[in-house]
The first five atom37 places (N, CA, C, CB, O) and aatype in JSON, in Angstrom:
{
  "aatype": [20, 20, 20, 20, 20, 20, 20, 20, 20, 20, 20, 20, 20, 20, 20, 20, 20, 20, 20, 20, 20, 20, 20, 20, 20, 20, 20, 20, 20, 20, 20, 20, 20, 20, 20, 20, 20, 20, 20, 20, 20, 20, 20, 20, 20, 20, 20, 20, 20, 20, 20, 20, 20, 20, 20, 20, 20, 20, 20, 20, 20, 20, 20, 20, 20, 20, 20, 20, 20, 20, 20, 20, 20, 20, 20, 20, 20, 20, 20, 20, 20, 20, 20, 20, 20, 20, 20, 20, 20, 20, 20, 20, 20, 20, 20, 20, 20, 20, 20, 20, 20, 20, 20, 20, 20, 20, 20, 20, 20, 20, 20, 20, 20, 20, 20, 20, 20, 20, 20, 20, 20, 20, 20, 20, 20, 20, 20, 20, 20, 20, 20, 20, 20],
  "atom_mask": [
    [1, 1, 1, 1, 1],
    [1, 1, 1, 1, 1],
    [1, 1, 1, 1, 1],
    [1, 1, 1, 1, 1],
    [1, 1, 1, 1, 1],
    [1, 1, 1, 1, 1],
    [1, 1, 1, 1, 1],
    [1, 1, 1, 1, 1],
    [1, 1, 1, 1, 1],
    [1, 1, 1, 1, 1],
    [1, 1, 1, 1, 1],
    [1, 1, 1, 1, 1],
    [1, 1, 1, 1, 1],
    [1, 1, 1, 1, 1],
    [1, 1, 1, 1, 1],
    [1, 1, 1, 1, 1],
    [1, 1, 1, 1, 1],
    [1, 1, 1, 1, 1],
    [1, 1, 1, 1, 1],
    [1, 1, 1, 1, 1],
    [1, 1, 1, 1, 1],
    [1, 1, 1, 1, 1],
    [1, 1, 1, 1, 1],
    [1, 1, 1, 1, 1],
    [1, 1, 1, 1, 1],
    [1, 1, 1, 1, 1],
    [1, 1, 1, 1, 1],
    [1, 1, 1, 1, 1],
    [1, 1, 1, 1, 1],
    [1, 1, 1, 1, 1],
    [1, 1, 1, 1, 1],
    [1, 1, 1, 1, 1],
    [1, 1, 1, 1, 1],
    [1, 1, 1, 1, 1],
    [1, 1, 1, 1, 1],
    [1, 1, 1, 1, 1],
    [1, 1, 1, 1, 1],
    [1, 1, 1, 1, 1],
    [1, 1, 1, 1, 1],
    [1, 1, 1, 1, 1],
    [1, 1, 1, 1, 1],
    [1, 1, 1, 1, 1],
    [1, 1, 1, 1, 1],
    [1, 1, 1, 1, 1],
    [1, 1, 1, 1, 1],
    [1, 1, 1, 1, 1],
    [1, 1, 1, 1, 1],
    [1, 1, 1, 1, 1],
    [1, 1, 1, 1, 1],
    [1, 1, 1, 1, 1],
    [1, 1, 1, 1, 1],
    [1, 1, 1, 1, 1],
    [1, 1, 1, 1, 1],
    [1, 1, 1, 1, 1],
    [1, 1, 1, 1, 1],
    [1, 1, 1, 1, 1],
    [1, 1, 1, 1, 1],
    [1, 1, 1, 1, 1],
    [1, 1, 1, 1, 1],
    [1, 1, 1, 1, 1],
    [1, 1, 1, 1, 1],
    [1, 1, 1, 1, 1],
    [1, 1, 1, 1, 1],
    [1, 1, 1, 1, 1],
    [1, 1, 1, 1, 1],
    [1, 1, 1, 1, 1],
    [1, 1, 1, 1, 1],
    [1, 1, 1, 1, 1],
    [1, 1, 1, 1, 1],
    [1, 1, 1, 1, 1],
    [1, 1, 1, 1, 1],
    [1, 1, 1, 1, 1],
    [1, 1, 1, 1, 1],
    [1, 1, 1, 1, 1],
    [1, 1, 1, 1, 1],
    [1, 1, 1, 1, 1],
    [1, 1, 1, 1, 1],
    [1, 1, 1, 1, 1],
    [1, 1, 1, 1, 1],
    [1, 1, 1, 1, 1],
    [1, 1, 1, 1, 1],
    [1, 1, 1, 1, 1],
    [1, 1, 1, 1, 1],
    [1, 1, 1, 1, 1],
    [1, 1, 1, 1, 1],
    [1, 1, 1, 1, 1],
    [1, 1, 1, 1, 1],
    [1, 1, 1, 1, 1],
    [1, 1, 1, 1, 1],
    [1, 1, 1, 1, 1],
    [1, 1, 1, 1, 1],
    [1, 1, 1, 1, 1],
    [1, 1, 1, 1, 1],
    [1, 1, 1, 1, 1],
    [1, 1, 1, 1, 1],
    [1, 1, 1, 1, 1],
    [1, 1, 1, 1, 1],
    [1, 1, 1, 1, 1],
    [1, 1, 1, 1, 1],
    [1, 1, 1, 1, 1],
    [1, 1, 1, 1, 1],
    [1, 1, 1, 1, 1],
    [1, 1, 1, 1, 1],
    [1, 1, 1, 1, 1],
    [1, 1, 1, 1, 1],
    [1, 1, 1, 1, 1],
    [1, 1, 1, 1, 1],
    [1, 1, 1, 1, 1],
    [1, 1, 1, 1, 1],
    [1, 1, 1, 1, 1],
    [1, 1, 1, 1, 1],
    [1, 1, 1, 1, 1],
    [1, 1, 1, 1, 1],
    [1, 1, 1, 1, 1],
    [1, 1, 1, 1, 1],
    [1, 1, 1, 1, 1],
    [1, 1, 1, 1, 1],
    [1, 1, 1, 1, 1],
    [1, 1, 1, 1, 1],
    [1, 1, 1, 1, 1],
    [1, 1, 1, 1, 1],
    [1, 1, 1, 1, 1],
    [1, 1, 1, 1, 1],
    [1, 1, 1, 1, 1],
    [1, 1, 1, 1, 1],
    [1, 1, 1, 1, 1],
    [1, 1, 1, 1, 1],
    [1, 1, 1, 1, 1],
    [1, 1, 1, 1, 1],
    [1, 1, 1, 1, 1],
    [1, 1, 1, 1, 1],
    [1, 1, 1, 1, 1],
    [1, 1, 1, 1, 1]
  ],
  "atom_positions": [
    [[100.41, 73.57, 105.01], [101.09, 73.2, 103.78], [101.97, 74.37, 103.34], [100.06, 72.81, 102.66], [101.56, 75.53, 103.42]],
    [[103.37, 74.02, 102.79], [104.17, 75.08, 102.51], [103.91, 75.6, 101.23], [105.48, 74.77, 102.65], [103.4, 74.72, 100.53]],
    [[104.07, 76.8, 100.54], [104.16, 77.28, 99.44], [104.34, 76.25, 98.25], [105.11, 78.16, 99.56], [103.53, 75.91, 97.39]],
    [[105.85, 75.8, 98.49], [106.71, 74.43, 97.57], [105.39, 73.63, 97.52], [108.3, 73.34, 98.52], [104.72, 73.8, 96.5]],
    [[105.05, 73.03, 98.19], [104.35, 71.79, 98.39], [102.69, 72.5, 97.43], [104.23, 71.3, 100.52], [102.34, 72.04, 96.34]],
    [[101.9, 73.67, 98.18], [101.03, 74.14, 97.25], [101.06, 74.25, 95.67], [100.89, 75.17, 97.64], [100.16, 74.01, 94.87]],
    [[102.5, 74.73, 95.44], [102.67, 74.98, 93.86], [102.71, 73.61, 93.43], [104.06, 75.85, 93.34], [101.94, 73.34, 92.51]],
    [[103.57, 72.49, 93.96], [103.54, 71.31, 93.62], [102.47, 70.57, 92.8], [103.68, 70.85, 94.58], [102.35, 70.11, 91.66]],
    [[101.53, 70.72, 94.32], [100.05, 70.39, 94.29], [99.42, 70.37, 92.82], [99.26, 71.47, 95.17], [98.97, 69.6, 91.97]],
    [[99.75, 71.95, 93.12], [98.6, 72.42, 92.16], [99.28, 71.91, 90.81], [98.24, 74.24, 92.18], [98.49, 71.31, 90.08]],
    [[100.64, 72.03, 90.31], [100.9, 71.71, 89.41], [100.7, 70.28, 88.82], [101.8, 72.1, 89.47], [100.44, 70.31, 87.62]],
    [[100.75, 69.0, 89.4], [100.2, 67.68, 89.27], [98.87, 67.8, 88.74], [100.19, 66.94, 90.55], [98.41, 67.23, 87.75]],
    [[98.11, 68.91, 89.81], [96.54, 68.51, 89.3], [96.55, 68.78, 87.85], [95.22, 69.46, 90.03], [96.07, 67.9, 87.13]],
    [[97.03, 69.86, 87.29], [96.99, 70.45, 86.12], [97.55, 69.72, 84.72], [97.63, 71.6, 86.4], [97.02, 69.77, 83.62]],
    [[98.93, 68.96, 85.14], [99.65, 68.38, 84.24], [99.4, 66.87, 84.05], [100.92, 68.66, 84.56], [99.98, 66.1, 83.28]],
    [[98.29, 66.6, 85.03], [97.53, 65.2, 85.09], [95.89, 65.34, 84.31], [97.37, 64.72, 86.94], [95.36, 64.65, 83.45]],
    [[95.47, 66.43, 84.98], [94.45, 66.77, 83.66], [94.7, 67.1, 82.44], [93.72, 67.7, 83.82], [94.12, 66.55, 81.5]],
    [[95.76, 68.23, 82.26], [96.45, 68.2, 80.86], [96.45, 66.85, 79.77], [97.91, 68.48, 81.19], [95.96, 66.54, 78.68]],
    [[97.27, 66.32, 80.76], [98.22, 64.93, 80.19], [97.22, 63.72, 79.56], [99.19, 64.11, 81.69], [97.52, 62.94, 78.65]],
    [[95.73, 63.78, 80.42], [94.71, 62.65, 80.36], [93.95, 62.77, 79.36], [93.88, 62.51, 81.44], [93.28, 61.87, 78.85]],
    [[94.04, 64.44, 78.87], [92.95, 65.04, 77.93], [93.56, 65.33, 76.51], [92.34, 66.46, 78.55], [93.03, 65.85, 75.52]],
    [[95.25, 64.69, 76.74], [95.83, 65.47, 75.43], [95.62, 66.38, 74.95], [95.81, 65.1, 74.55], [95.63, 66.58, 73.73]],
    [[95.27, 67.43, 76.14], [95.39, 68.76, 75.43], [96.95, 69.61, 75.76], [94.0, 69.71, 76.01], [97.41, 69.94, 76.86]],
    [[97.42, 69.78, 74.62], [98.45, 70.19, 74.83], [99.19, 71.79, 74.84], [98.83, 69.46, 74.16], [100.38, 72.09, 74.98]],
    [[97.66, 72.92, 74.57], [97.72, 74.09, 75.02], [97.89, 73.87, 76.83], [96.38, 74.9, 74.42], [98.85, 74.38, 77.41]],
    [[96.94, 73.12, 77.53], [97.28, 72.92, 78.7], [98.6, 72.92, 79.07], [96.79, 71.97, 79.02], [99.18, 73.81, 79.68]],
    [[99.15, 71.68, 78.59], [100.36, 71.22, 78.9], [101.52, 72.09, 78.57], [100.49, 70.04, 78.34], [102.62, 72.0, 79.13]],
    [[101.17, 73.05, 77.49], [102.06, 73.81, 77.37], [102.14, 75.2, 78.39], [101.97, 74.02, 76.06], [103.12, 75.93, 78.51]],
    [[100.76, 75.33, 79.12], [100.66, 76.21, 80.26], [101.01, 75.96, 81.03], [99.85, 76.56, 80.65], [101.02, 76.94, 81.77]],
    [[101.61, 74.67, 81.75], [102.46, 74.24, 83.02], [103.72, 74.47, 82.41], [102.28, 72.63, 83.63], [104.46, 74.13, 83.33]],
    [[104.48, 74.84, 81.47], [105.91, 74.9, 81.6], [106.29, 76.22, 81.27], [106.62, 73.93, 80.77], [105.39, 76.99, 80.95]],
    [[107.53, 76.65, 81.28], [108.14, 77.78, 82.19], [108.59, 78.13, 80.4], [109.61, 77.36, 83.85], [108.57, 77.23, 79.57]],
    [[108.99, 79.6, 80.04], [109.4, 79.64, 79.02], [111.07, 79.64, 78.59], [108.75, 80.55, 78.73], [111.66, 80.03, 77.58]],
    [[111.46, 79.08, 79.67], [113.18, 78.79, 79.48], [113.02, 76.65, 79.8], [114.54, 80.1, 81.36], [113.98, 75.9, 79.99]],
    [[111.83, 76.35, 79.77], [111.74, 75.14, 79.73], [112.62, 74.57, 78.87], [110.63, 74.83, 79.53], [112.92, 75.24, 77.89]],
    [[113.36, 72.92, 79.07], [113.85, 72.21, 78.28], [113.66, 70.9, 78.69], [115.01, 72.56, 78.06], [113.16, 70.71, 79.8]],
    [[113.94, 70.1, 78.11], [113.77, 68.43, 78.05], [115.08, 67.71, 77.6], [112.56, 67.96, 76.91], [115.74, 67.81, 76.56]],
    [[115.24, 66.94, 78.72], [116.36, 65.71, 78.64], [115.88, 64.35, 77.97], [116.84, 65.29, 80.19], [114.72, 64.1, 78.28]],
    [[116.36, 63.58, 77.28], [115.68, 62.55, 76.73], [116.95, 61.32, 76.6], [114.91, 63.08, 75.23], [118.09, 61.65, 76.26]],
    [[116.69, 60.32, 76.82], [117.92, 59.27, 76.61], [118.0, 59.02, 74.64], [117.4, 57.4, 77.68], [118.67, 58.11, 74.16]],
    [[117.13, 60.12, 73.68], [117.19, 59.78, 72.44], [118.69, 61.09, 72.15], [115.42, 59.94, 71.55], [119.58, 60.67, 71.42]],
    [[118.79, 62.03, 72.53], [119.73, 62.87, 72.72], [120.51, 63.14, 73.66], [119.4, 63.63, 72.56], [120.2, 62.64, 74.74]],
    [[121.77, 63.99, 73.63], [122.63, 63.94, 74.73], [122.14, 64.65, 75.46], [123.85, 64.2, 74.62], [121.42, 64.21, 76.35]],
    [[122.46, 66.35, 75.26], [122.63, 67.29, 75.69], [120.71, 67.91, 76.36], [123.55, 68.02, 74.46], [119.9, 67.51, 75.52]],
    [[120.11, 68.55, 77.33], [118.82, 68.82, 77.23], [118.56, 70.22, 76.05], [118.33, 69.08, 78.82], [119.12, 71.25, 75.68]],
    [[117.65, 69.64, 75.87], [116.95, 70.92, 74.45], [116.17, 71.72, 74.61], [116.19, 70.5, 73.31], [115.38, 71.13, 75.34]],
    [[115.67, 72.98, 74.4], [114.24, 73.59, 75.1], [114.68, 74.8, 73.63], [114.2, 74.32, 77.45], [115.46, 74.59, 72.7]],
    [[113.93, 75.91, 73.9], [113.23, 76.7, 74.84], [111.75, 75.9, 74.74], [113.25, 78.44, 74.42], [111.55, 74.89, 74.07]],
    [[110.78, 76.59, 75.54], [109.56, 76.04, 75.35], [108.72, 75.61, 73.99], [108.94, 76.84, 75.94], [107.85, 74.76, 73.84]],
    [[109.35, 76.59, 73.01], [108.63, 75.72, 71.68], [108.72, 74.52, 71.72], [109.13, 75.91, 70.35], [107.69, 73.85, 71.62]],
    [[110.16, 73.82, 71.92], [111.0, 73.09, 71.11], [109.93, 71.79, 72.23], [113.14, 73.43, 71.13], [109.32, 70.84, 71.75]],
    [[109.95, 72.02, 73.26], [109.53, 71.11, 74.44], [107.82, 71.27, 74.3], [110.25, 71.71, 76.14], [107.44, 70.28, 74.93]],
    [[106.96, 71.77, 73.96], [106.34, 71.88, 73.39], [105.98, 70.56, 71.9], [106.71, 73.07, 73.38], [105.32, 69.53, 71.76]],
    [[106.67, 71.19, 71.27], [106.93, 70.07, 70.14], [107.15, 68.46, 70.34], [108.15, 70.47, 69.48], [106.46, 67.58, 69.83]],
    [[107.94, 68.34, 70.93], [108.74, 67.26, 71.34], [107.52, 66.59, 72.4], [110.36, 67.8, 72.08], [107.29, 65.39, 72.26]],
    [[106.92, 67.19, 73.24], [105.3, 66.07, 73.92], [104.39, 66.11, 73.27], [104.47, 66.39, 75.28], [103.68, 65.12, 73.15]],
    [[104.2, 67.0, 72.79], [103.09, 67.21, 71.1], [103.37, 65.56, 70.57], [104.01, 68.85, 69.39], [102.52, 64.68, 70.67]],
    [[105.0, 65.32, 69.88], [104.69, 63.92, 69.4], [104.6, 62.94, 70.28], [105.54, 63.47, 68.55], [103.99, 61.95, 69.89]],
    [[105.12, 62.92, 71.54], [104.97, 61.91, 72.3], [103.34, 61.6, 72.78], [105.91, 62.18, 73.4], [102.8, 60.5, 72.89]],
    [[102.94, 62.54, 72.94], [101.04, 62.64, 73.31], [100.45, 61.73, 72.03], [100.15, 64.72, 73.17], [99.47, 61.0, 72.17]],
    [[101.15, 61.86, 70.8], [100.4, 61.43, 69.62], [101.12, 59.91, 69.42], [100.58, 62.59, 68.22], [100.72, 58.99, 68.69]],
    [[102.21, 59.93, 70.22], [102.6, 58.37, 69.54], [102.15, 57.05, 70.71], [104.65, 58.28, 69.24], [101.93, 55.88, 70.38]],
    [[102.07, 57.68, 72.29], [101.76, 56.82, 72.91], [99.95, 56.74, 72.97], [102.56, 57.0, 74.12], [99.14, 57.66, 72.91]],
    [[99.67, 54.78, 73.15], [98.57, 54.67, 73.44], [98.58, 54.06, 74.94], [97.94, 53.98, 72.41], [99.61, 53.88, 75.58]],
    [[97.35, 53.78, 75.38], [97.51, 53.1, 77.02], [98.06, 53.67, 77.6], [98.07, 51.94, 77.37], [98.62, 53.08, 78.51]],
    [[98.26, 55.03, 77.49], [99.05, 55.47, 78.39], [98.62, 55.78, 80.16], [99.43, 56.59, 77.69], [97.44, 55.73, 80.51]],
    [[99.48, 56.01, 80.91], [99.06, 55.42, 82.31], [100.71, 56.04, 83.45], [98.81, 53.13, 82.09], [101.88, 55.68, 83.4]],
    [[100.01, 57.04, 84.32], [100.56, 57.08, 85.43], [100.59, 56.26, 86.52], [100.29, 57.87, 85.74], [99.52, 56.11, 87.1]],
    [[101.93, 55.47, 87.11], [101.55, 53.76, 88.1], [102.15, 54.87, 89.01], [102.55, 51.64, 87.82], [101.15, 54.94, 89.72]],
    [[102.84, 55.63, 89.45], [103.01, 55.89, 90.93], [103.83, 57.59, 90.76], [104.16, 54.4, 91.82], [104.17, 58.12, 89.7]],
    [[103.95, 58.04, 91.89], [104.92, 59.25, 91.92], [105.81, 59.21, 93.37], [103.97, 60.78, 91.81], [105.62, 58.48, 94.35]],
    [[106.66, 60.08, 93.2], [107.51, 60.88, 94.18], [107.89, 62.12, 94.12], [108.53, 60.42, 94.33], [108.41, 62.64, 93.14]],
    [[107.62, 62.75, 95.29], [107.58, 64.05, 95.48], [108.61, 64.39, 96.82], [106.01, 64.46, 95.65], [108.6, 63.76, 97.88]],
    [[109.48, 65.53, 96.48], [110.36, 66.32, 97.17], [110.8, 67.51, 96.99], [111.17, 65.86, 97.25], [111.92, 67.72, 96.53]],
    [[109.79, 68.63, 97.43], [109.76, 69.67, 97.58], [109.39, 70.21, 95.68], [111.15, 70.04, 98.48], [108.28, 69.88, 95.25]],
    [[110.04, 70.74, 95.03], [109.86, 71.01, 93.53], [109.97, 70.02, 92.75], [110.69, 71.87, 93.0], [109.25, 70.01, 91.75]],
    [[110.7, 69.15, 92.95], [111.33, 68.04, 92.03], [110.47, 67.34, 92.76], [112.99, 67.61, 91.93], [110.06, 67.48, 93.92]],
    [[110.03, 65.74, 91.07], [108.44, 65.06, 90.74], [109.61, 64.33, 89.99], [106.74, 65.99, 89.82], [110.61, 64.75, 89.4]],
    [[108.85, 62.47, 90.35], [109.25, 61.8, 89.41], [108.26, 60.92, 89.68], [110.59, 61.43, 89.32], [107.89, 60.3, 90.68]],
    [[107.72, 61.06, 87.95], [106.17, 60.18, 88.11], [106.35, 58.82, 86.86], [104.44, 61.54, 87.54], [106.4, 58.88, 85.63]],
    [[106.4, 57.89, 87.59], [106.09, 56.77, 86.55], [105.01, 56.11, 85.55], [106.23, 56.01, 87.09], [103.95, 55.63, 85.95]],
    [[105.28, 56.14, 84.61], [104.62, 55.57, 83.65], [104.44, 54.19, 82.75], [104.83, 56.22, 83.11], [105.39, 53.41, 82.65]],
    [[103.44, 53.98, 82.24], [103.61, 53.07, 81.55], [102.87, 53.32, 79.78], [103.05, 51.95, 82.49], [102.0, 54.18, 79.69]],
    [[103.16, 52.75, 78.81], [102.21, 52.99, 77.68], [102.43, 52.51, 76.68], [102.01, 54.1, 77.34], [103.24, 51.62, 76.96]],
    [[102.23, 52.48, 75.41], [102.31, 51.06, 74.45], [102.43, 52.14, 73.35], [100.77, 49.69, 74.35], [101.87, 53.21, 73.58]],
    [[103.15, 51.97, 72.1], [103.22, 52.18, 70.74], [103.07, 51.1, 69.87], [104.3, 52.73, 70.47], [104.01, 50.31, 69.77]],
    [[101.96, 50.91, 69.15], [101.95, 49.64, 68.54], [102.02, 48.69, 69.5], [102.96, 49.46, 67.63], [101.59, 48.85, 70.64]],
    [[102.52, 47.71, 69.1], [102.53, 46.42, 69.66], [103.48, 46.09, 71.0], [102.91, 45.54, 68.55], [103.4, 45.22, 71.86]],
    [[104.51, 47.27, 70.76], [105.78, 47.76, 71.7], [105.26, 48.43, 73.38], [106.68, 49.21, 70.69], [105.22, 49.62, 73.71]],
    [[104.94, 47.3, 74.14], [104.8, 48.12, 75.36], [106.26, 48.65, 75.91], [104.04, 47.2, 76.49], [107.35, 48.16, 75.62]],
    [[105.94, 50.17, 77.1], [107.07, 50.44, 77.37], [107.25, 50.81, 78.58], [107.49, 51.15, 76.66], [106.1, 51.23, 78.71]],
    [[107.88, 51.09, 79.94], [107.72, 51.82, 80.96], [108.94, 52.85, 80.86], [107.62, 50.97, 82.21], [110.03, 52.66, 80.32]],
    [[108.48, 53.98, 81.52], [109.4, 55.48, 81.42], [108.84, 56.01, 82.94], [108.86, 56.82, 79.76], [107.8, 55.67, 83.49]],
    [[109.9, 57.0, 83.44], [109.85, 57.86, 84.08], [109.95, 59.31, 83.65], [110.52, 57.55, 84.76], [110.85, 59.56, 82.84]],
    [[109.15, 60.36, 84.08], [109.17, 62.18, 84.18], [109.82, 62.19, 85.28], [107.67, 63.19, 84.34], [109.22, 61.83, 86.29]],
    [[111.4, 62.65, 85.41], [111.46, 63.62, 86.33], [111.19, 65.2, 86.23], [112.54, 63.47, 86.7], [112.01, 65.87, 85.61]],
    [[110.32, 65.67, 86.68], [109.89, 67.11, 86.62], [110.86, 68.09, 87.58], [108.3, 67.18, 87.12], [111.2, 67.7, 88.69]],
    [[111.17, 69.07, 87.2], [111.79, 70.38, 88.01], [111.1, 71.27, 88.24], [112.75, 71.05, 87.49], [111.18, 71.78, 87.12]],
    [[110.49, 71.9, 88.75], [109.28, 72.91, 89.08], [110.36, 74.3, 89.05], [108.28, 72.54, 90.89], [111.45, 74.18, 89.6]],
    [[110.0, 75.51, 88.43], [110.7, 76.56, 88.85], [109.88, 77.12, 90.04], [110.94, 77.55, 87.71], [109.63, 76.27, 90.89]],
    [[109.42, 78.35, 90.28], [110.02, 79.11, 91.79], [108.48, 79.74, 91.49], [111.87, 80.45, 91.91], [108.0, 80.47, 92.35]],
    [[107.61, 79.42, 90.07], [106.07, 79.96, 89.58], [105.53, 78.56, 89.62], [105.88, 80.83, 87.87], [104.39, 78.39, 89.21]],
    [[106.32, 77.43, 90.11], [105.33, 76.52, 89.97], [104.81, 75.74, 88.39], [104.28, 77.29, 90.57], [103.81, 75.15, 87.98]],
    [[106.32, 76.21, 87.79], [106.03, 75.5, 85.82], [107.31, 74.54, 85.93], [106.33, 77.06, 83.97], [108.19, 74.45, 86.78]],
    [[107.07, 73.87, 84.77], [107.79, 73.05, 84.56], [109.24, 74.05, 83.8], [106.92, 71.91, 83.74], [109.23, 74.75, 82.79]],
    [[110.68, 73.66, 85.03], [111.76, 74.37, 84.41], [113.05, 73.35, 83.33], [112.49, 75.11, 85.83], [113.94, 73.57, 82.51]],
    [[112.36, 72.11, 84.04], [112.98, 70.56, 83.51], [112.27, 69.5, 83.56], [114.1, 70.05, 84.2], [111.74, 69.08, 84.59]],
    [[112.22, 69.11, 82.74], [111.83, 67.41, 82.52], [112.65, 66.59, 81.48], [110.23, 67.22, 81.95], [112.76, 66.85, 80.29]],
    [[113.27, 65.47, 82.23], [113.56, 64.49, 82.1], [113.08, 63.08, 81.65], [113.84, 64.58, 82.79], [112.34, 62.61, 82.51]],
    [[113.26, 62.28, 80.61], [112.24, 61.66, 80.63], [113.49, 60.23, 80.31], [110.85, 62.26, 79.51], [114.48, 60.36, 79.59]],
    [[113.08, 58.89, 81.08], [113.84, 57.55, 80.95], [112.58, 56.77, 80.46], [114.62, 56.89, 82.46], [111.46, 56.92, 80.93]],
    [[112.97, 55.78, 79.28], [112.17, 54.84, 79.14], [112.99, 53.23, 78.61], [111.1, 55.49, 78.14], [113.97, 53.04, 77.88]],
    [[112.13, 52.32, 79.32], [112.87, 50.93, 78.87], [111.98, 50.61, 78.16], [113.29, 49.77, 79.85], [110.98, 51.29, 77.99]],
    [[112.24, 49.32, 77.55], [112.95, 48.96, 77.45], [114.19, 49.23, 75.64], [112.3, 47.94, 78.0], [114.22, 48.01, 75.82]],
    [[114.53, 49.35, 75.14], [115.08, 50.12, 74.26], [114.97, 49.65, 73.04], [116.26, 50.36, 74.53], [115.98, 49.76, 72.34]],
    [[113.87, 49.05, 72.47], [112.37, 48.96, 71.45], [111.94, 49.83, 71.91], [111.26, 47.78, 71.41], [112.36, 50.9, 71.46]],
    [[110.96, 49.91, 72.97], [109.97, 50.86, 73.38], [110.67, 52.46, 73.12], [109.56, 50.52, 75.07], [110.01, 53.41, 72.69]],
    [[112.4, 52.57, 73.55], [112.33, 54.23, 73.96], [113.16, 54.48, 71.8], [113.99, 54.93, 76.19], [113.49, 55.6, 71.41]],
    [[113.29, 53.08, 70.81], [113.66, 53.9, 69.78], [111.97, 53.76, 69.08], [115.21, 53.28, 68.8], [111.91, 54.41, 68.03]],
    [[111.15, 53.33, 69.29], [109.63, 53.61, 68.6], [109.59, 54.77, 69.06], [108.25, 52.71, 68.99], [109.27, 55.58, 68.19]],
    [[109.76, 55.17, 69.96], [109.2, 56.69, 70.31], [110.01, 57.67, 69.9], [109.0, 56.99, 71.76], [109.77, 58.85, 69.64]],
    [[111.06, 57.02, 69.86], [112.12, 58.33, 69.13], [111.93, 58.48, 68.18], [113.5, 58.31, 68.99], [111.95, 59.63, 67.73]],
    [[111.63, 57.35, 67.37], [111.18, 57.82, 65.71], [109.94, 58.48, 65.01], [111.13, 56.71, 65.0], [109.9, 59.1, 63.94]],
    [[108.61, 58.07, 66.23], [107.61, 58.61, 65.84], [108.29, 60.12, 66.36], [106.17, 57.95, 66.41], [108.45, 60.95, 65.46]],
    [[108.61, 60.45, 67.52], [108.92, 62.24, 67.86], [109.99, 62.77, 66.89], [109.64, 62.59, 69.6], [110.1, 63.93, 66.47]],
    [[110.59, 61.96, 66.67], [111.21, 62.63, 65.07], [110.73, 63.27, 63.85], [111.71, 61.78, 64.4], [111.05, 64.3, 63.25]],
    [[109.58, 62.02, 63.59], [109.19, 62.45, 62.44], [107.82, 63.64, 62.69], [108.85, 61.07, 61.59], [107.29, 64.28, 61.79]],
    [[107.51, 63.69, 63.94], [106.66, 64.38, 64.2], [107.52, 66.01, 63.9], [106.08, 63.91, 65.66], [107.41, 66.9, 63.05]],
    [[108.37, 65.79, 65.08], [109.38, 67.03, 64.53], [109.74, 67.46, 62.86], [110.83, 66.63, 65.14], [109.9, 68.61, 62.45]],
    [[109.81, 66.43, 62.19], [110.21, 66.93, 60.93], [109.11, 67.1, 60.24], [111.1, 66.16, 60.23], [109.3, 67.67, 59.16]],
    [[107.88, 66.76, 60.5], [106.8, 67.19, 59.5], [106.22, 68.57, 60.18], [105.53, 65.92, 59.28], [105.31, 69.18, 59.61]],
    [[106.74, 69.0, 61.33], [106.21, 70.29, 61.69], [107.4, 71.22, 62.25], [105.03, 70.1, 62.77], [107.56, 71.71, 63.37]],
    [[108.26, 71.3, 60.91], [109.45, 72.41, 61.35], [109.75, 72.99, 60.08], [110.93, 71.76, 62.08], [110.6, 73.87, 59.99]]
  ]
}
């Protein structure tokens, strides 16, 4: 197994236990501190790690059912599918992940349909953002 592929590894195991346990000191230990996040609720990607930090902080708190259905893997770059419900609003989304060169998260990307599902979530991570800034 190559290096790429080990850090990979290891990083899934971590950001899948993270992710299952909502713990989000975890989750904030898989990403890189020049981390940022792309989102179809904004244009441009946003980071540093606080900010990305923040921003799955509300998403951890707004989705329920939540659920990994499959992945793909190529070399650093991860795109793992999801599924999960807000309220009554089910939704499916994709993570594309960027791994930097330590094996953290240097990008993530995140798509969700159907577009109920991705403005419930924009609004709960909004207001999550605005009650903790």
């Amino acid at each position: 197994m190559s290096v790429v592929e080990e850090r990979t590894r290891t990083f899934l195991k971590n950001w899948y236990k993270a992710v299952a346990a909502k713990d989000i000191a975890a989750v904030a230990e898989t990403l890189a501190d020049d981390a940022e996040i792309a989102s179809p609720a904004y244009w441009a990607p946003k980071g540093p790690k606080a900010y990305v930090v923040g921003v799955l902080t509300g998403v951890m708190g707004a989705f329920e059912d939540f659920c990994y259905e499959g992945k793909w893997i190529e070399g650093s770059e991860i795109i793992l599918e999801f599924s999960a419900r807000i309220g009554d609003t089910r939704l499916r989304g994709i993570d594309r992940i960027s791994l930097d060169d330590e094996g953290r998260v240097r990008h993530i990307e995140v798509m969700i349909r159907p577009i109920n599902g991705l403005m419930a979530l924009a609004e709960k991570v909004r207001d999550h953002l605005a009650a903790n800034n």
